[in-house]
Each structure stands twice: as C-alpha cells, then as structure tokens.
mmCIF file as Biopython writes it, N, C-alpha, C and O atoms, coordinates in Angstrom:
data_model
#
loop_
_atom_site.group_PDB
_atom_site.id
_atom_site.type_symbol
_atom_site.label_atom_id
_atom_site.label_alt_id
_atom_site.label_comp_id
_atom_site.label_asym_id
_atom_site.label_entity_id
_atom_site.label_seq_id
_atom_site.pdbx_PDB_ins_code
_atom_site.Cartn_x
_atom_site.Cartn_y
_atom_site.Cartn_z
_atom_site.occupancy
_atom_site.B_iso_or_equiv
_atom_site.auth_seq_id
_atom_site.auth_asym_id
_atom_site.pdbx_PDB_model_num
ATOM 1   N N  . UNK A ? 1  ? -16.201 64.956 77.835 1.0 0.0 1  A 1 
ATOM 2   C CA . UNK A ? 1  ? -16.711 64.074 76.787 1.0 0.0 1  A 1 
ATOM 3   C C  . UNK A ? 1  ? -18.216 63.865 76.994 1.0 0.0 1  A 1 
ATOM 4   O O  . UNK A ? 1  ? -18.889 64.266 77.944 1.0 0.0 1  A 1 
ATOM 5   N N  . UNK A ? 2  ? -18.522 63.326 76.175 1.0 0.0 2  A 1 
ATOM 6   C CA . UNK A ? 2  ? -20.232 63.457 75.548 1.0 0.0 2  A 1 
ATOM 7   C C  . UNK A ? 2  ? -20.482 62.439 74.759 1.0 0.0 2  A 1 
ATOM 8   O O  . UNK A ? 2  ? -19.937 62.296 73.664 1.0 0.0 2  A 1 
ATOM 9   N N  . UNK A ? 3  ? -21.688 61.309 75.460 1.0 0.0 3  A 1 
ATOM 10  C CA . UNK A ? 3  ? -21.932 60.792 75.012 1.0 0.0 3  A 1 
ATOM 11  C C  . UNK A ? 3  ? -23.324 60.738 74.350 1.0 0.0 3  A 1 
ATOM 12  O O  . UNK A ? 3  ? -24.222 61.298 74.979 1.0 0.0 3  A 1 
ATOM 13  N N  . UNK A ? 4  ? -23.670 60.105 73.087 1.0 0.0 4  A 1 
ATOM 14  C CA . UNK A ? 4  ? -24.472 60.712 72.395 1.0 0.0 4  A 1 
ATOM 15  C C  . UNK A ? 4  ? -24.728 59.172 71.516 1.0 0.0 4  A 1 
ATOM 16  O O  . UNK A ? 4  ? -24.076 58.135 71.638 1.0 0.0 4  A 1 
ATOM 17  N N  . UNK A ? 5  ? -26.042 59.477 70.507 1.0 0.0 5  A 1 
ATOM 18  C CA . UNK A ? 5  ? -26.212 58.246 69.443 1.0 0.0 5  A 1 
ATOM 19  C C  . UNK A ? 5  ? -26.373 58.756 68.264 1.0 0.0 5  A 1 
ATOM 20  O O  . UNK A ? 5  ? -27.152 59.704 68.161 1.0 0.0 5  A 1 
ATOM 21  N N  . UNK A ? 6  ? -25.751 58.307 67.211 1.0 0.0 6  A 1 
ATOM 22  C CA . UNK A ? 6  ? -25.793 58.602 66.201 1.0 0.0 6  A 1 
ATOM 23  C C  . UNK A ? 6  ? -26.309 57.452 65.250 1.0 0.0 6  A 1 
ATOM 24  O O  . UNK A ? 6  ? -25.687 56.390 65.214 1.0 0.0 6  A 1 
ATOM 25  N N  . UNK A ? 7  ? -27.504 57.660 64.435 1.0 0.0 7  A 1 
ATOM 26  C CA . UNK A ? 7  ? -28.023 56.593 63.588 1.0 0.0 7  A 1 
ATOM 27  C C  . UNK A ? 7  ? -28.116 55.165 64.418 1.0 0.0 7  A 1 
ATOM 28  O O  . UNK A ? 7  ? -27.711 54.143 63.864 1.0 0.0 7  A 1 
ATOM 29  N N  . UNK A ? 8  ? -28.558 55.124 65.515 1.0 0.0 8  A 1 
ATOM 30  C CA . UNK A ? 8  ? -28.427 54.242 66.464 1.0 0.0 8  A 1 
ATOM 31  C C  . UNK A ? 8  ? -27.434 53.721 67.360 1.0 0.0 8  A 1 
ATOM 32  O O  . UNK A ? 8  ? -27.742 53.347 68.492 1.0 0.0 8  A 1 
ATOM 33  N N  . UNK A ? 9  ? -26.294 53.678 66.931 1.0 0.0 9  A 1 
ATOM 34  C CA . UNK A ? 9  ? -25.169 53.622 67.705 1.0 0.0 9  A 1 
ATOM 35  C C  . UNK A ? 9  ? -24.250 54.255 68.285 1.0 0.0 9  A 1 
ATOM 36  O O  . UNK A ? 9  ? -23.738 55.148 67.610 1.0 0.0 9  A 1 
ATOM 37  N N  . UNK A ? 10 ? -23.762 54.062 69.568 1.0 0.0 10 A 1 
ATOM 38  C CA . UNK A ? 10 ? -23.251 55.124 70.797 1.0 0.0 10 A 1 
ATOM 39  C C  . UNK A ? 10 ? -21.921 55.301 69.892 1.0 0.0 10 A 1 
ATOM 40  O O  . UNK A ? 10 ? -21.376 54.639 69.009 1.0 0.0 10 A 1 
ATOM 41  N N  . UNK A ? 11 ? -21.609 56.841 70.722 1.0 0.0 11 A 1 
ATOM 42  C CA . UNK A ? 11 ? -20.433 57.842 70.093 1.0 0.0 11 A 1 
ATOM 43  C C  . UNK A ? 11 ? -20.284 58.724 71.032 1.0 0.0 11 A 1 
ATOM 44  O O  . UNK A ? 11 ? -21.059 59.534 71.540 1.0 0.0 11 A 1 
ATOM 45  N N  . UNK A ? 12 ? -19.149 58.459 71.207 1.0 0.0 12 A 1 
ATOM 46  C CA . UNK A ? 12 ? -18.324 59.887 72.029 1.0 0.0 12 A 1 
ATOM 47  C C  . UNK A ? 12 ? -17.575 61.148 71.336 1.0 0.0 12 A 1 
ATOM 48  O O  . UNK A ? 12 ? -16.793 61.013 70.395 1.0 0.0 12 A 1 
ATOM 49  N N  . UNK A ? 13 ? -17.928 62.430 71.943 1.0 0.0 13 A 1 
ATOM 50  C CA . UNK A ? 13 ? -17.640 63.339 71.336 1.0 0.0 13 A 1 
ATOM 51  C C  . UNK A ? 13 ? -17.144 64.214 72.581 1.0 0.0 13 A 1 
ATOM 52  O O  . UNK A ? 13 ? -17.355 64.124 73.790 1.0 0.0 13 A 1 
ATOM 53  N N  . UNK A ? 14 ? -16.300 65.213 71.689 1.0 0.0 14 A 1 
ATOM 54  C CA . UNK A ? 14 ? -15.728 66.124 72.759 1.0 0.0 14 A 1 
ATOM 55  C C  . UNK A ? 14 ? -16.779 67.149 73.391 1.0 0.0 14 A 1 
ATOM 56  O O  . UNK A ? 14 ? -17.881 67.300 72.864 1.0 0.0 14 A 1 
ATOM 57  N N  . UNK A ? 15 ? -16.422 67.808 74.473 1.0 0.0 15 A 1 
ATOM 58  C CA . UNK A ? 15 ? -17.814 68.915 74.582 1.0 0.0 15 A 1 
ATOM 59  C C  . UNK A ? 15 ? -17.655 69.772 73.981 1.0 0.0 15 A 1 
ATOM 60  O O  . UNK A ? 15 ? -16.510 70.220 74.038 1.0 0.0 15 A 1 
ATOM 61  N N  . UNK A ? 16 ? -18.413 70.332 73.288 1.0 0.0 16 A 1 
ATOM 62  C CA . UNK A ? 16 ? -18.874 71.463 72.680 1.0 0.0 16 A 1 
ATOM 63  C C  . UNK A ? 16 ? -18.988 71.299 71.195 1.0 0.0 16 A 1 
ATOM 64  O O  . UNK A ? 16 ? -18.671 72.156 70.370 1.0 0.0 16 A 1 
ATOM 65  N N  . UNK A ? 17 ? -19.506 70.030 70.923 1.0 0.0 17 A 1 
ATOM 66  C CA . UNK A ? 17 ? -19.327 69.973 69.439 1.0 0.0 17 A 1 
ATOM 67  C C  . UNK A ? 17 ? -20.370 70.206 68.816 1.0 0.0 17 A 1 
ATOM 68  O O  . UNK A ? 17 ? -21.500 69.889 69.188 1.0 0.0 17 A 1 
ATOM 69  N N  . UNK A ? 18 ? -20.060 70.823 67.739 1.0 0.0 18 A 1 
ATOM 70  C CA . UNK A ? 18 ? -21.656 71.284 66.735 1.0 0.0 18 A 1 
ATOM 71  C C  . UNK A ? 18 ? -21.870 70.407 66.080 1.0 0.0 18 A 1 
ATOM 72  O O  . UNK A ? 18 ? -21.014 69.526 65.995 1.0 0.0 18 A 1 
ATOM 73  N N  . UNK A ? 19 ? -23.047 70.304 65.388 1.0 0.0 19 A 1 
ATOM 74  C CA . UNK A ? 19 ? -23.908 69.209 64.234 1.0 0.0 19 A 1 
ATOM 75  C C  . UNK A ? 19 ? -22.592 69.636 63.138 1.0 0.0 19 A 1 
ATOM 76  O O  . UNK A ? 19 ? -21.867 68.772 62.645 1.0 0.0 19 A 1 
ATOM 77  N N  . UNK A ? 20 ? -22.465 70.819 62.916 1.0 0.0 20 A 1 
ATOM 78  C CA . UNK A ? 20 ? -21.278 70.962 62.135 1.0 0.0 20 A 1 
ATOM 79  C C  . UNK A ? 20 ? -20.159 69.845 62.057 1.0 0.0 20 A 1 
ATOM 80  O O  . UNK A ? 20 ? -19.753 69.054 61.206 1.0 0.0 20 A 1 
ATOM 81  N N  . UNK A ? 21 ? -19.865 70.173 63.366 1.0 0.0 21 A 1 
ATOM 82  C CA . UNK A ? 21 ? -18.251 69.278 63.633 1.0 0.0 21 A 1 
ATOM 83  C C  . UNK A ? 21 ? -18.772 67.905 63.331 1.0 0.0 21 A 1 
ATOM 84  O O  . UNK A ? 21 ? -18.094 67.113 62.676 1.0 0.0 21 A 1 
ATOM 85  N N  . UNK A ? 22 ? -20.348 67.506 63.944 1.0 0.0 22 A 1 
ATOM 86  C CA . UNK A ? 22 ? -20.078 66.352 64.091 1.0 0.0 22 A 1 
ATOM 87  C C  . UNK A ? 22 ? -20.568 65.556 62.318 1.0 0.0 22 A 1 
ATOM 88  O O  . UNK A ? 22 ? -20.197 64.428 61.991 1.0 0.0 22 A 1 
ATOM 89  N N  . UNK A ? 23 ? -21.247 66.273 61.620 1.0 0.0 23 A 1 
ATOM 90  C CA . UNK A ? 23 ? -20.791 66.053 60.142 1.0 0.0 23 A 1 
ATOM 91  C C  . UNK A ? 23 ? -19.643 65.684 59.871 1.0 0.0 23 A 1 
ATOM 92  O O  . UNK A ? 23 ? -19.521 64.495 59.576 1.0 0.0 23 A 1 
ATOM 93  N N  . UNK A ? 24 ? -18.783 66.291 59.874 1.0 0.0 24 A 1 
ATOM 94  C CA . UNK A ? 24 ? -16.922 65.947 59.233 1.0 0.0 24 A 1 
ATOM 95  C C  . UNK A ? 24 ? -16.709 65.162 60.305 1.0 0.0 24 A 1 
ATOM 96  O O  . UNK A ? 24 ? -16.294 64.140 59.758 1.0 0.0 24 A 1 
ATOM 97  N N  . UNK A ? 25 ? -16.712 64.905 61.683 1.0 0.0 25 A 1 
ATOM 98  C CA . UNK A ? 25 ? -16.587 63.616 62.483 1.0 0.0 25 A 1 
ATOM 99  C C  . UNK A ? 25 ? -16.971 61.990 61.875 1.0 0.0 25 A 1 
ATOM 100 O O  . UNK A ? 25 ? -16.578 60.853 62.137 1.0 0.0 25 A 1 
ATOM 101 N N  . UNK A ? 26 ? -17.806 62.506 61.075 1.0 0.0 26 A 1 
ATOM 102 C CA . UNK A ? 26 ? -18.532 61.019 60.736 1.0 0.0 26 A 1 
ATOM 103 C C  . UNK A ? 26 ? -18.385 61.000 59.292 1.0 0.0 26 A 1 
ATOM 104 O O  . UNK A ? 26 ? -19.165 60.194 58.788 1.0 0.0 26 A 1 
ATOM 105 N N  . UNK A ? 27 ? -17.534 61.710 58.315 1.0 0.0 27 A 1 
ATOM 106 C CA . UNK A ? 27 ? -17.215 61.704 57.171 1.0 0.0 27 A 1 
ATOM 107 C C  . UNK A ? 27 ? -18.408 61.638 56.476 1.0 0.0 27 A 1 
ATOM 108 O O  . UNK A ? 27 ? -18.696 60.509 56.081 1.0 0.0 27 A 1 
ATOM 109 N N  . UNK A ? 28 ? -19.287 62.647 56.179 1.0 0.0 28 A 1 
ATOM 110 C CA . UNK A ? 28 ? -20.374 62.412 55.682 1.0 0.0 28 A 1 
ATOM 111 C C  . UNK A ? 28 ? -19.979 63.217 54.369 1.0 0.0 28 A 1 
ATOM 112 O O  . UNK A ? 28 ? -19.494 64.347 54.307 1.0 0.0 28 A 1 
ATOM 113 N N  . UNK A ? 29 ? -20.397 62.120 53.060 1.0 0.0 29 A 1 
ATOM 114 C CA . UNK A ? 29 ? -19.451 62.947 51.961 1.0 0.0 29 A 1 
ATOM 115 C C  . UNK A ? 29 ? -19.806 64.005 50.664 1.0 0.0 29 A 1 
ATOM 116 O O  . UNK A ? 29 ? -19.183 64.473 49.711 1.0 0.0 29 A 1 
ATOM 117 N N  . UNK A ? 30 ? -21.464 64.109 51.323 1.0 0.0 30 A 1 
ATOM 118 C CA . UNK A ? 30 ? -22.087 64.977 50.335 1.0 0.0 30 A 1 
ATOM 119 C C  . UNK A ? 30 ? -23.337 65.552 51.908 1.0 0.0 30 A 1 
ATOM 120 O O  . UNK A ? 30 ? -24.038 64.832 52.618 1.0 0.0 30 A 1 
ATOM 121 N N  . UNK A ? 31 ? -23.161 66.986 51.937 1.0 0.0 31 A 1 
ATOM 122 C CA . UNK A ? 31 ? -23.801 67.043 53.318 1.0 0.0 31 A 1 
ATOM 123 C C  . UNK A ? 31 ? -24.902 67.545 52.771 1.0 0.0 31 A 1 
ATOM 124 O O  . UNK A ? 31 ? -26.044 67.280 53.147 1.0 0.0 31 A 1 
ATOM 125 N N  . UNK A ? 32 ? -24.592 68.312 51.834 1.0 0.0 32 A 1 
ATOM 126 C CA . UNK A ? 32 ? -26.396 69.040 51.286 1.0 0.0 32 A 1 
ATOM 127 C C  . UNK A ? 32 ? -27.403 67.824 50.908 1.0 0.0 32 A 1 
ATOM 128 O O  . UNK A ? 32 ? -28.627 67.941 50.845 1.0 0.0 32 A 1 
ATOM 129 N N  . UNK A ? 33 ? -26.592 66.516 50.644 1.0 0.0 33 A 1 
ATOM 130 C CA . UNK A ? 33 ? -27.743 65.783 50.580 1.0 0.0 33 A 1 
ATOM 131 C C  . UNK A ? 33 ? -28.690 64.755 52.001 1.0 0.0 33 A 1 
ATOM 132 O O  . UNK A ? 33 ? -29.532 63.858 51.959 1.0 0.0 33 A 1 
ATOM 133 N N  . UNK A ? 34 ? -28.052 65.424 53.022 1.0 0.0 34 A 1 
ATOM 134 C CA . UNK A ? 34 ? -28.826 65.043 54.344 1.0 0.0 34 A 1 
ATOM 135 C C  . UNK A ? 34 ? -29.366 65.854 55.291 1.0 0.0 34 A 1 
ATOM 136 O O  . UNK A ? 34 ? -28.658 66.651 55.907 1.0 0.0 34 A 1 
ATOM 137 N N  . UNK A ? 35 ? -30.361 65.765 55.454 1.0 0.0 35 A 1 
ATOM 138 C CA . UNK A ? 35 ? -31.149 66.135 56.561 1.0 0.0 35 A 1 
ATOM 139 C C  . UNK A ? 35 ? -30.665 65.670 58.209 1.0 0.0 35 A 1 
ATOM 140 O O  . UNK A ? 35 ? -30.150 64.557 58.316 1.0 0.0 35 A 1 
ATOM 141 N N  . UNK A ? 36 ? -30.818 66.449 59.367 1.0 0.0 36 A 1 
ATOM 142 C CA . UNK A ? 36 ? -30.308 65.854 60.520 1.0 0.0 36 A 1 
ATOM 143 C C  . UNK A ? 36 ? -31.719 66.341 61.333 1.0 0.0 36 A 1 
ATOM 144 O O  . UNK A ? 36 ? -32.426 67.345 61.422 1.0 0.0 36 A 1 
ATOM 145 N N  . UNK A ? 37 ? -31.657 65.031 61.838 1.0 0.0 37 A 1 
ATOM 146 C CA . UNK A ? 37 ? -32.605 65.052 63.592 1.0 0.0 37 A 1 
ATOM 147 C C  . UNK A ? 37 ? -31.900 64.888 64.657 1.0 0.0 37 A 1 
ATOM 148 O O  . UNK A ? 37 ? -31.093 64.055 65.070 1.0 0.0 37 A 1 
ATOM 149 N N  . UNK A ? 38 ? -32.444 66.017 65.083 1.0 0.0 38 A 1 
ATOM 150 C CA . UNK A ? 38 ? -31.461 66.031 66.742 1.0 0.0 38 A 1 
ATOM 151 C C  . UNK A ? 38 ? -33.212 65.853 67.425 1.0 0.0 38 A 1 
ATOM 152 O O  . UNK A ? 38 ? -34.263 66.486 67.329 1.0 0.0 38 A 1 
ATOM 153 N N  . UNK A ? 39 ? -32.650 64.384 68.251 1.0 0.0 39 A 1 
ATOM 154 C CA . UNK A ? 39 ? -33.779 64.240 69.264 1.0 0.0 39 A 1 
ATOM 155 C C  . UNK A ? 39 ? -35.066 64.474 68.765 1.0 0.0 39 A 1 
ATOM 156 O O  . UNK A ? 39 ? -35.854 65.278 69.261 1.0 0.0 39 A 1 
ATOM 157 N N  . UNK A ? 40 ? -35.382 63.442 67.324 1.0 0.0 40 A 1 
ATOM 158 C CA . UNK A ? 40 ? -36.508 63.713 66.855 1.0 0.0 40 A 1 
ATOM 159 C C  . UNK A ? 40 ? -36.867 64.805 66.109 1.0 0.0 40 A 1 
ATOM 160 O O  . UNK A ? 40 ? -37.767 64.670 65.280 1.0 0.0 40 A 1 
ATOM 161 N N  . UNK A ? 41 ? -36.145 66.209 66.303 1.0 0.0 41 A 1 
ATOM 162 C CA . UNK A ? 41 ? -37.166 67.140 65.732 1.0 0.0 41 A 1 
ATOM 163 C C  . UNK A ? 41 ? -35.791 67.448 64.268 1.0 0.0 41 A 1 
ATOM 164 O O  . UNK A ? 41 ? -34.564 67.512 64.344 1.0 0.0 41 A 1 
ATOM 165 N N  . UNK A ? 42 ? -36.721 67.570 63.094 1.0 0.0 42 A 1 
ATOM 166 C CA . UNK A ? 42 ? -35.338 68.033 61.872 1.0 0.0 42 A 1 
ATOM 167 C C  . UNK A ? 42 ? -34.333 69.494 62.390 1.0 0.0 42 A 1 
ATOM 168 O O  . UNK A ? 42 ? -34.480 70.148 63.422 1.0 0.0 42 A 1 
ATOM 169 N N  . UNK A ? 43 ? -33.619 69.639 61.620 1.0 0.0 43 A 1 
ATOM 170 C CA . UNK A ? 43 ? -32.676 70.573 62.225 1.0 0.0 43 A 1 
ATOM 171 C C  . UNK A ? 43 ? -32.587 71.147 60.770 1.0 0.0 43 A 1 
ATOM 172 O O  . UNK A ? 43 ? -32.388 70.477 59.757 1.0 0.0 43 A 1 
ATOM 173 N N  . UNK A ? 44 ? -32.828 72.938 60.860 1.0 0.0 44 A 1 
ATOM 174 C CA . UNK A ? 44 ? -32.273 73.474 59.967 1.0 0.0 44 A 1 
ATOM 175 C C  . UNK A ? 44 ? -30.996 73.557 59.133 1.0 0.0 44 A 1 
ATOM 176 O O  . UNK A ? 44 ? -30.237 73.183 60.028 1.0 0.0 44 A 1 
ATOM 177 N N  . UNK A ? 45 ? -30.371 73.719 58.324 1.0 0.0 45 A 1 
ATOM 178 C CA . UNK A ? 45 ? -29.076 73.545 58.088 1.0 0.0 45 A 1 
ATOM 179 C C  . UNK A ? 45 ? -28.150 74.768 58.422 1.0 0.0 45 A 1 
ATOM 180 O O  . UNK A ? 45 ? -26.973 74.725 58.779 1.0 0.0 45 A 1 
ATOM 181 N N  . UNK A ? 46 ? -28.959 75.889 58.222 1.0 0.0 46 A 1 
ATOM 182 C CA . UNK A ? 46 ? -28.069 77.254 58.840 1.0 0.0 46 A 1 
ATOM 183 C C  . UNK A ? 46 ? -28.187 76.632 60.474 1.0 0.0 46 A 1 
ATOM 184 O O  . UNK A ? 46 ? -27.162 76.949 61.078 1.0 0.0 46 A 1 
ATOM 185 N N  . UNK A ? 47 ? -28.526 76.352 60.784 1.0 0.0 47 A 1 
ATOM 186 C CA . UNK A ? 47 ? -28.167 75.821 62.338 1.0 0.0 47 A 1 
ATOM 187 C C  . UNK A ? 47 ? -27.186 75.384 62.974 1.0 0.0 47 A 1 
ATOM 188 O O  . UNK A ? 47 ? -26.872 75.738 64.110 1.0 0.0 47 A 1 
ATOM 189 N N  . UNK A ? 48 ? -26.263 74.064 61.860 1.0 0.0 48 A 1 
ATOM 190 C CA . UNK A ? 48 ? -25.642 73.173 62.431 1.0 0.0 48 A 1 
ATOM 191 C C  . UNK A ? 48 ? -24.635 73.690 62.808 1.0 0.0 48 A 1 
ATOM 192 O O  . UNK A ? 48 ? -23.900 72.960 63.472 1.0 0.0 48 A 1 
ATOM 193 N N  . UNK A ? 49 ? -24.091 75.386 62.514 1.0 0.0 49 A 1 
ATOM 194 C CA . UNK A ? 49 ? -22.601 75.532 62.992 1.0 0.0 49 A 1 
ATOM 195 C C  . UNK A ? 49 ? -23.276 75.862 64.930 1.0 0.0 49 A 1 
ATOM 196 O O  . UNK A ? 49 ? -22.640 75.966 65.978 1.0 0.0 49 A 1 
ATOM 197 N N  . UNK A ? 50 ? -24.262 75.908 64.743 1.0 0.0 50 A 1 
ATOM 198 C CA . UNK A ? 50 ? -24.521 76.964 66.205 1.0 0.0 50 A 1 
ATOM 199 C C  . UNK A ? 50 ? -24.949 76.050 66.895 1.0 0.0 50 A 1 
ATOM 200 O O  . UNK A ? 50 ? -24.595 76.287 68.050 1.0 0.0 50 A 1 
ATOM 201 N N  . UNK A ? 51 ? -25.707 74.817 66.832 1.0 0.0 51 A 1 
ATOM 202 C CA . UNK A ? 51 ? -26.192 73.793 67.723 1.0 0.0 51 A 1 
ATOM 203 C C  . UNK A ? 51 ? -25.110 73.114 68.301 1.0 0.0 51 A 1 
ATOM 204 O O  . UNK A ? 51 ? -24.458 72.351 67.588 1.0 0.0 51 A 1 
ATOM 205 N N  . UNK A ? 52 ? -24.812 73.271 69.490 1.0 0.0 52 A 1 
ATOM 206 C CA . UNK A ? 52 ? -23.913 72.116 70.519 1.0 0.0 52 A 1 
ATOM 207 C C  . UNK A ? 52 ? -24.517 71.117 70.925 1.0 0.0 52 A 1 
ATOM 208 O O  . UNK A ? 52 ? -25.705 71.319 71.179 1.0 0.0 52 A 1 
ATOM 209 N N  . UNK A ? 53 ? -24.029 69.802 71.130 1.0 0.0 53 A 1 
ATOM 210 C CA . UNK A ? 53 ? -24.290 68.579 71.066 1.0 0.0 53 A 1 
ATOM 211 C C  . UNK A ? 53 ? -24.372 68.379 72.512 1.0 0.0 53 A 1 
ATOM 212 O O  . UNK A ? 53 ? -23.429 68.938 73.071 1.0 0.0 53 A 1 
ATOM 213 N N  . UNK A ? 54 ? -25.350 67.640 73.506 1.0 0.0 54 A 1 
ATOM 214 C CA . UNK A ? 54 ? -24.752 67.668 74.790 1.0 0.0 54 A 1 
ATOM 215 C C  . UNK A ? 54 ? -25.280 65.941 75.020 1.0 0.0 54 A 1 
ATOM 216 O O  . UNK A ? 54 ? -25.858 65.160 74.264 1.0 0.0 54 A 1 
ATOM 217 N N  . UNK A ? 55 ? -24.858 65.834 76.184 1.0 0.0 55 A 1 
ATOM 218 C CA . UNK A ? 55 ? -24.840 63.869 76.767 1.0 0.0 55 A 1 
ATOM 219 C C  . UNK A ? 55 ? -26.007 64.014 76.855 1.0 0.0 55 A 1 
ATOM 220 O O  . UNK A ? 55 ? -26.665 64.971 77.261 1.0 0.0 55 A 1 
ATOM 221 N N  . UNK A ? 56 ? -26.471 62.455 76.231 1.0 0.0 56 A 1 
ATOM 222 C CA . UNK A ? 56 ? -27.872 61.524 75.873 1.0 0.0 56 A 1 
ATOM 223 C C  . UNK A ? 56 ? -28.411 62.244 74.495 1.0 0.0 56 A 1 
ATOM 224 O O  . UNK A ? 56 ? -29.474 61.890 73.985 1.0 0.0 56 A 1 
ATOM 225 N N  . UNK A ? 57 ? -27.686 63.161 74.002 1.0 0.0 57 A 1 
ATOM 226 C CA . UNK A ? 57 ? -28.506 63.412 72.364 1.0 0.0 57 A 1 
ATOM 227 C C  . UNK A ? 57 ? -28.624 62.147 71.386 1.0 0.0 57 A 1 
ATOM 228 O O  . UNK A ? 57 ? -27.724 61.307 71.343 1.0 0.0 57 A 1 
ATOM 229 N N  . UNK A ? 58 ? -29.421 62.085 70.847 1.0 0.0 58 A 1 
ATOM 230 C CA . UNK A ? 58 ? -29.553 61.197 69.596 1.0 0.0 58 A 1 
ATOM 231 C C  . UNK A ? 58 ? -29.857 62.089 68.373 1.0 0.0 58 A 1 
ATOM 232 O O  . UNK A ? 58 ? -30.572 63.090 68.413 1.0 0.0 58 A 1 
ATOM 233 N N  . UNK A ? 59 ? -29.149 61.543 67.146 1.0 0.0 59 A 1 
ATOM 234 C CA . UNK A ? 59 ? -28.809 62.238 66.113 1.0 0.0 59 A 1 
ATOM 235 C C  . UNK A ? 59 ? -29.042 61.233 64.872 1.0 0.0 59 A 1 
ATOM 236 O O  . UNK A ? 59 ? -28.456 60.160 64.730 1.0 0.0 59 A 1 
ATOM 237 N N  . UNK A ? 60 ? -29.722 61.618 64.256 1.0 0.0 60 A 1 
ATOM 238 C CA . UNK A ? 60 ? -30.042 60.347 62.994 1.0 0.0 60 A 1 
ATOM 239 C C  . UNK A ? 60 ? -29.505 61.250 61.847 1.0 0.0 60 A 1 
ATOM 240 O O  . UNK A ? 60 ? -29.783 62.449 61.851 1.0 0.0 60 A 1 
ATOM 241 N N  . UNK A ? 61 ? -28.853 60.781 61.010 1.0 0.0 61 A 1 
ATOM 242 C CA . UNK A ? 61 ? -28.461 61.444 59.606 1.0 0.0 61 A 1 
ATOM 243 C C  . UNK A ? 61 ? -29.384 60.916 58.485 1.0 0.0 61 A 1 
ATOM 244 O O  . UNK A ? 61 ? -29.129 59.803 58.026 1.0 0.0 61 A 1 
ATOM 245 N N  . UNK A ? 62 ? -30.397 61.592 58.021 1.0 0.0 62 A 1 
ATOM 246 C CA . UNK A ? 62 ? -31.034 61.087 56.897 1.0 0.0 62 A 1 
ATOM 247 C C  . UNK A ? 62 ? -30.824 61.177 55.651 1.0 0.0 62 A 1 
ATOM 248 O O  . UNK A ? 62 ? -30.614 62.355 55.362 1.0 0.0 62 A 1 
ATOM 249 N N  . UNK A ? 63 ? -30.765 60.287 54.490 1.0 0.0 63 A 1 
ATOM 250 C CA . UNK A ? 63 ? -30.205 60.448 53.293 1.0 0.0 63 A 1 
ATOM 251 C C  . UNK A ? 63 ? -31.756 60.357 52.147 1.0 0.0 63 A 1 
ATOM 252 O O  . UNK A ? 63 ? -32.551 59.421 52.239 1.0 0.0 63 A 1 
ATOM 253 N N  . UNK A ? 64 ? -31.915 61.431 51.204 1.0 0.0 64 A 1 
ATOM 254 C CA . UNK A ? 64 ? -32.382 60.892 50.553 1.0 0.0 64 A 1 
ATOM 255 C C  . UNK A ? 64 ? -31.965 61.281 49.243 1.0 0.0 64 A 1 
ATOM 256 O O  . UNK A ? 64 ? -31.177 62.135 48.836 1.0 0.0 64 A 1 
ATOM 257 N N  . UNK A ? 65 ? -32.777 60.342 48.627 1.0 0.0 65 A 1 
ATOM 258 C CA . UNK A ? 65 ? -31.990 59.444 47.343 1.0 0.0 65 A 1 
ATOM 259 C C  . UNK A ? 65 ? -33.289 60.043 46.352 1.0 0.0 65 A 1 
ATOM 260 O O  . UNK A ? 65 ? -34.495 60.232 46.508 1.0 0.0 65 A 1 
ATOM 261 N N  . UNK A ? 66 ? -32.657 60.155 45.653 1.0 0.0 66 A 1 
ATOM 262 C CA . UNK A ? 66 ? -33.861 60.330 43.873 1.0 0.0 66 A 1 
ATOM 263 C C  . UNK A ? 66 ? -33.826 59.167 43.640 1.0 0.0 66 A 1 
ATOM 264 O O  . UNK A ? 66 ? -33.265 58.359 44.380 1.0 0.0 66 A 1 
ATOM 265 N N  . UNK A ? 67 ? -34.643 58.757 42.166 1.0 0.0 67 A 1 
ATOM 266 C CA . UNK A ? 67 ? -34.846 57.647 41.400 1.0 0.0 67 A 1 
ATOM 267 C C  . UNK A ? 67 ? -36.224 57.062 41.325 1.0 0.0 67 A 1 
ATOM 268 O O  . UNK A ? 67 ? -37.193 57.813 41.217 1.0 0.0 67 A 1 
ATOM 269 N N  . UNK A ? 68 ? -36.360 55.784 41.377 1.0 0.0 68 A 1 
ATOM 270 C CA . UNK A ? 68 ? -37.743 55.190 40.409 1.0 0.0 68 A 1 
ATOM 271 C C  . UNK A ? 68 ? -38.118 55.446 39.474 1.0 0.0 68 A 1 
ATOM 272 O O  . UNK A ? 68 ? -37.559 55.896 38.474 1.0 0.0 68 A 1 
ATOM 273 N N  . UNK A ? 69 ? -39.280 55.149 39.710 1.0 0.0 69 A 1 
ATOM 274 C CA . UNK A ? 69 ? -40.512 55.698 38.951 1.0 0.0 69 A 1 
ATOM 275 C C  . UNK A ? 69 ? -41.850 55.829 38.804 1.0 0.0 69 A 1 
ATOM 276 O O  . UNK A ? 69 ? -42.307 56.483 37.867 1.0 0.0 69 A 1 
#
C-alpha cells in the first residue's frame, strides 16, 4: 500500500496504481474535462495509463469550467 494526497487529502492506494486507475478510484465523472498534477508538474493524458503512483505523491485533479463573460 501507498500512501499518497489527493486534492489535499491523504489516500491509500494499492501498489502499482496508475493516474489511470486512480481516476475511476475517485469516480471522476467526466475525465477529459481534467487536467492532473502529479507533484506539481501537469501530466499528459496519454500518460495516465503508464504513470505508477508511488508513497508521498501528491496529486491534484483540476477542473475547468467554461462560462462568464
């Protein structure tokens, strides 16, 4: 197990989990509309099946939104 932060708060994960897995881990329900930082730096999206997650990562899921004006 692997502990890790996600959007600020601690999460355990199994080892070897991808940004992939850990998308559908966290029910994220439209994925093309987020961006992911692993440890600060953005993360491609062809990436996420191949990136493994390892203990002390931090992971922010960013959402953005259209609208105004």
């Amino acid at each position: 197990m692997a502990k890790i932060t996600v959007n600020g708060k601690s999460q355990e994960i199994e080892d070897n989990t991808t940004l992939a897995k850990l998308i559908s881990l966290n029910n994220i329900s439209q994925p093309d509309m987020v961006s992911i930082q692993l440890n600060e730096e953005f993360i491609l999206k062809n990436d996420y099946e191949s990136i493994l997650l390892k203990d002390s990562d931090t992971v922010d899921f960013l959402y953005f939104m259209g609208g105004g004006q």
